[in-house]
N, C-alpha and C positions, 0 to 999 in steps of 0.2 A: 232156726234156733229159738228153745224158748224166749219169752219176755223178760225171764227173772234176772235181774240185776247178777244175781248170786253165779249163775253159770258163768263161765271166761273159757269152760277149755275147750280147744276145737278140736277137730277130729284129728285122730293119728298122735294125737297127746295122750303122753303115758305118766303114768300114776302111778306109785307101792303101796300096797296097804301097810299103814304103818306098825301094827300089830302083827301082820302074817309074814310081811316081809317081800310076799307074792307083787308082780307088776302087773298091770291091764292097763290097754290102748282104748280111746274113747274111740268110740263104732261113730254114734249119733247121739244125737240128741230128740227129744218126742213129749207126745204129752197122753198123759195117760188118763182112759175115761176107763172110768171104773167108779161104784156105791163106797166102798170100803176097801183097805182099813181106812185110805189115804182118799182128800178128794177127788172126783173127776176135775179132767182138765187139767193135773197138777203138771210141773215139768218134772222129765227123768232124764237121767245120762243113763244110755247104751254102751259099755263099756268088756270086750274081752280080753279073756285069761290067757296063759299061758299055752294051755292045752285047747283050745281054741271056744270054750265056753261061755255064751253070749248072758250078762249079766245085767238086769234095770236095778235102779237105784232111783228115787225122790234126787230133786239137786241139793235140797239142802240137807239130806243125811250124806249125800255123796262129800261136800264142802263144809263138812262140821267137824273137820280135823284128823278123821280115820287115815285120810291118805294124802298124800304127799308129791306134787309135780313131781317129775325128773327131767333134767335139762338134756337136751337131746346127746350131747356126749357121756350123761350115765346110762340111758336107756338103753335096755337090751338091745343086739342086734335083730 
């Protein structure tokens, strides 16, 4: 697991984007080295879609309010 304070969700936690509406299950969690845009090292949530599409995210764009827990009784089957 990243270091960052900001990450809490573990894996097999599911999320809705709160704009699309769409849910995605967090895969993992990782740390991404890369120049740009974002620094190396930073932490990302691994997270897929619906139709089974693996998606990175920064954590803290992931946890800036786009998306939304779901308690395991709303979450899709």
């Amino acid at each position: 697991m990243p270091s960052s304070p900001i990450f809490q969700a573990a894996k097999g936690t599911v999320f809705r984007h709160r704009k699309r509406g769409s849910t995605y299950t967090v895969v993992a969690s990782a740390t991404l080295q890369t120049n740009s845009p974002i620094s190396d090292d930073a932490s990302v949530v691994i997270y897929q879609s619906e139709d089974g599409k693996l998606w990175v995210r920064p954590v803290d764009e992931f946890f800036d309010g786009r998306f939304e827990e779901l308690s395991p009784k709303d979450a899709p089957p």
